[in-house]
C-alpha positions in Angstrom: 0.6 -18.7 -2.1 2.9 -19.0 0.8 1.7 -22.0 3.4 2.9 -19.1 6.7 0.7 -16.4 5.5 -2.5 -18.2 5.2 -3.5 -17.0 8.9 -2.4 -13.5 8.2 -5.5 -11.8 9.8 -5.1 -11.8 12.7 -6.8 -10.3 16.0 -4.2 -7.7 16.7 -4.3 -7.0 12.6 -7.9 -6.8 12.9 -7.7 -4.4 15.2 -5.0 -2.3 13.8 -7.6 -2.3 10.7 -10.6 -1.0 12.9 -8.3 1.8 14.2 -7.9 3.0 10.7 -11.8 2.6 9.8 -12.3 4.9 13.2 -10.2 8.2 12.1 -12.9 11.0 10.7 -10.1 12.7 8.7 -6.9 12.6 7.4 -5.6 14.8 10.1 -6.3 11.9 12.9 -4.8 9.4 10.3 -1.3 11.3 9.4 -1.3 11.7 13.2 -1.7 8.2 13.7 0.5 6.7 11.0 3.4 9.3 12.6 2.6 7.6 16.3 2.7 3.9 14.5 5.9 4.2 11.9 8.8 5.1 12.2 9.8 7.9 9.5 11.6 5.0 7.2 8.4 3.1 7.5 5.8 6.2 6.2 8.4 6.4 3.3 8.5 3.1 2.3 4.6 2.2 2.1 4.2 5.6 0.6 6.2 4.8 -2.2 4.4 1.5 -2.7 1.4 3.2 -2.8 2.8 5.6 -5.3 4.4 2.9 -7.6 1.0 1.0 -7.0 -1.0 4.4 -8.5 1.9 4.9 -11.3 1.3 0.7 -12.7 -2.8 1.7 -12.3 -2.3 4.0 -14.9 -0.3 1.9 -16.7 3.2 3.5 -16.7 5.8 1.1 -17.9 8.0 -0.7 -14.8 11.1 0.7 -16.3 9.7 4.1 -16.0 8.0 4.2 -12.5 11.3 2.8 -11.5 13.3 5.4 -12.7 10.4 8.1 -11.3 10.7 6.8 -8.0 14.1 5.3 -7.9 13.4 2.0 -6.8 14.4 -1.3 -8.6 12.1 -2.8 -11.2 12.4 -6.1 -9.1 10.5 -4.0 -6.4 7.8 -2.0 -8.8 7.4 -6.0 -10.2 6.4 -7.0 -6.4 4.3 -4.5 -6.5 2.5 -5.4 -9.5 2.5 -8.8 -8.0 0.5 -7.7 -5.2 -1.7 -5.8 -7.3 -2.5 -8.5 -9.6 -2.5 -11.0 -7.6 -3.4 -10.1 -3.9 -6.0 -9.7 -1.9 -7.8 -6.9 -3.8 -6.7 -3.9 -1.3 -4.4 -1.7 -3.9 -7.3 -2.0 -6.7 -10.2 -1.1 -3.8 -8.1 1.5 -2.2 -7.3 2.6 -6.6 -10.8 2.5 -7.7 -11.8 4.4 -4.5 -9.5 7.3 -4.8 -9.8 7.3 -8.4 -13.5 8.5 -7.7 -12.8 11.3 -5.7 
C-alpha cells in the first residue's frame, strides 16, 4: 500500500461521492460526468471500466488489450485494482451484473 494514499477520502471526495449517490437517472449522471471531465477524462475511466468488465469475465490480458488497445501493463493495473483495492470495481461488477 502506498504511505500518501492512506488519507485518500477526503471531505471534498466525500462529497464528490454524495453528488453521485444524489442523481435519479443516468441522464442527470452523463450530464454531470460531461460538466466534471473533460472528454479525455470520460474516455479514459470508461475504458477502465470496460477492461475492468472484460478481466470479470475472465478474458485473458493479452486479449482485452488487444480489444481495447491499451497496454497489458495497463489491463494488469487494472486487475491490480480489482484484486486488490478497495472493493469498488467487484461492487459496482456484481451490481450491474444483476441487472
Amino acid at each position: 500500500n502506498y504511505p500518501y494514499m492512506k488519507n485518500w477520502r477526503t471531505p471534498k471526495l466525500k462529497r464528490l461521492a454524495h453528488a453521485f449517490l444524489s442523481f435519479k437517472d443516468e441522464k442527470e449522471a452523463l450530464n454531470f460526468l460531461r460538466d466534471l471531465c473533460t472528454l479525455d477524462e470520460l474516455e479514459e475511466m470508461s475504458q477502465r471500466w470496460q477492461i475492468a468488465q472484460l478481466l470479470y469475465k475472465g478474458e485473458s490480458y493479452r486479449a482485452i488489450a488487444e480489444k481495447t488497445k491499451v497496454s497489458t501493463t495497463t489491463v494488469t493495473r487494472i486487475a491490480q485494482w480489482l484484486e486488490h483495492g478497495e472493493g469498488g470495481y467487484s461492487t459496482a461488477l456484481k451490481k450491474v451484473e444483476k441487472k
